[in-house]
N, C-alpha and C positions, 0 to 999 in steps of 0.2 A: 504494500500500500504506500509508502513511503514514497518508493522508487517510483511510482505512479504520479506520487503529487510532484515530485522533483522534475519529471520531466515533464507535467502540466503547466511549471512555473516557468513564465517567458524570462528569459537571461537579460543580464544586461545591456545587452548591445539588441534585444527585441524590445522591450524597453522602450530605448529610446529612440529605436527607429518608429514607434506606434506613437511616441512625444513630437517627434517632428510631425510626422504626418497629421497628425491632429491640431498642431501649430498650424501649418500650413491649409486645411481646411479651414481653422478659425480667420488666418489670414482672408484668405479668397472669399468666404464669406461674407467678411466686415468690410474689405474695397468694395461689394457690391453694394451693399446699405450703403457706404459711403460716398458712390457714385451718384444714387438718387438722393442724396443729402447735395451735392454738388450740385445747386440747381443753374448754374450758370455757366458749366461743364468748366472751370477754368485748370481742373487740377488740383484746386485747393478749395480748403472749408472755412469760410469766415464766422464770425460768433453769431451772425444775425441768418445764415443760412444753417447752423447748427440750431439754434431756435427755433427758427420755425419748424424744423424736422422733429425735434424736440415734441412737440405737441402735436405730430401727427402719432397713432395712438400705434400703427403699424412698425413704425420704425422703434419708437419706445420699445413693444413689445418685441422686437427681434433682436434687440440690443441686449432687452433682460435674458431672453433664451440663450445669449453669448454668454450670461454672465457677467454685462455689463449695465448696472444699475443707477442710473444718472437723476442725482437728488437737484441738485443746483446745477442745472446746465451753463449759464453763465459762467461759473465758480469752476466746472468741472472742464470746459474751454479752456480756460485763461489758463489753466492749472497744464493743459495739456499743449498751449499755445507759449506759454510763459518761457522756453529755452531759446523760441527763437528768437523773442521781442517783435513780432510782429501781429498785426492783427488778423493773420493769416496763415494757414498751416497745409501742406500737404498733406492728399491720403492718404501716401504713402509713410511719411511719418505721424501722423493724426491716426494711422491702424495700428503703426507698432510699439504707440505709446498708450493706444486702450488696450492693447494686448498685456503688456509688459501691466497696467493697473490692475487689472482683473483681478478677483479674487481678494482675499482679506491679508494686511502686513503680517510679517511675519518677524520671528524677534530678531531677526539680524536685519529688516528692512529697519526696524525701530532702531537700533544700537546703531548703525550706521546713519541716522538721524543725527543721531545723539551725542554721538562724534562730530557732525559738520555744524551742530548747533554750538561745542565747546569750542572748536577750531575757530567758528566764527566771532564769537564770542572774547578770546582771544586776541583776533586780530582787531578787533573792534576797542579792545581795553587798547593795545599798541596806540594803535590813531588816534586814541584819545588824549595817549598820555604825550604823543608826539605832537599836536596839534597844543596842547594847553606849553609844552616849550615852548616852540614856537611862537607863540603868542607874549607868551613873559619874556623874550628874546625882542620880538619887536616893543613893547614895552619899553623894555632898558633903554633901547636902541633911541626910541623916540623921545626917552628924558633926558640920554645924554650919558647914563651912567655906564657901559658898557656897550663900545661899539665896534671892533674886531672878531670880539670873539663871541660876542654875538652873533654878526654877521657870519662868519663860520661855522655854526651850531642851527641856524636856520639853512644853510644850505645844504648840509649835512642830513636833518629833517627832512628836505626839500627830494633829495635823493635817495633816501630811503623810501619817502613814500610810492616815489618812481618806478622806485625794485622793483617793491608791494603789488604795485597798478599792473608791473609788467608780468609778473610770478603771477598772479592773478589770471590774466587773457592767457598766457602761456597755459596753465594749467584748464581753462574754459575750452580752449582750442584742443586738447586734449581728449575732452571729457564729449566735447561734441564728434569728434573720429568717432568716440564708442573706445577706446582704447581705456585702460583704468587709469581714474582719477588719484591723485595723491595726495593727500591731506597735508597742508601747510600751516605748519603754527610759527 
């Protein structure tokens, strides 16, 4: 009986060849909701054509059958519109980022949270504490009582925050390849 159930059980590599393909199903499925969500065929979904689909009761309900449950469509756009800064998203990335939402977090989506919230958190005490120099630097400067090395300590400031701006985009540019992201404190 054993040796029965052992070989009933799909192995790893059936697995996930039954993961892909059900990906790839979910895929194909959601470009075509997505397509009639596109009411102005342009390729992309803006938040007022996500809206009105929104409330057609067909697409709701085929979105729930995905799996995907959309409380604040508004809120749940912007959310999925928000990496590019645009008011405007691709099917193709507007499917693999309801794809990638689906389903409930899980504790390393939270902890992974919870890290870029310390991170940022962090770099947010840095700029603060570097901007309140700077500031007590031009201070001095404008009473007269310290003006070299002042002046050297806000340029210093000035370039760090530069780094900062630059490690930043660097690390965004990163993160939008899809390559992993690296946490900078």
């Amino acid at each position: 009986v054993e040796n029965a159930m052992k070989l009933a059980k799909p192995d790893d590599s059936e697995a996930l060849a039954e993961h892909k393909n059900r990906v790839q199903t979910d895929l194909e499925e959601l470009m075509m909701i997505l397509e009639t969500i596109d009411v102005d065929g342009s390729g992309t979904i803006t938040v007022d054509e996500f809206l009105g689909a929104m409330k057609n009761e067909r697409v709701d309900h085929a979105l729930k059958c995905m799996g995907v449950d959309v409380m604040d469509a508004v809120f749940y756009f912007r959310t999925l519109s928000s990496t590019t800064g645009e008011e405007e998203i691709t099917l193709e990335d507007f499917a693999s980022k309801v794809l990638r939402m689906k389903g409930a977090a899980t504790s390393i989506d939270l902890h992974g949270l919870i890290l870029e919230t310390l991170c940022m958190r962090t770099r947010l005490g840095r700029y603060h504490r570097e901007q309140l120099r700077m500031f007590s630097c031009l201070a001095e400067m404008i009473s007269g009582t310290r003006h070299a090395h002042a002046t050297q300590e806000i340029r210093d400031v000035y370039e760090r925050s530069l780094d900062a701006i630059e490690s930043k985009h660097s690390d965004q540019r990163v993160a939008d390849t899809g390559a992993p992201n690296k946490f900078v404190l």
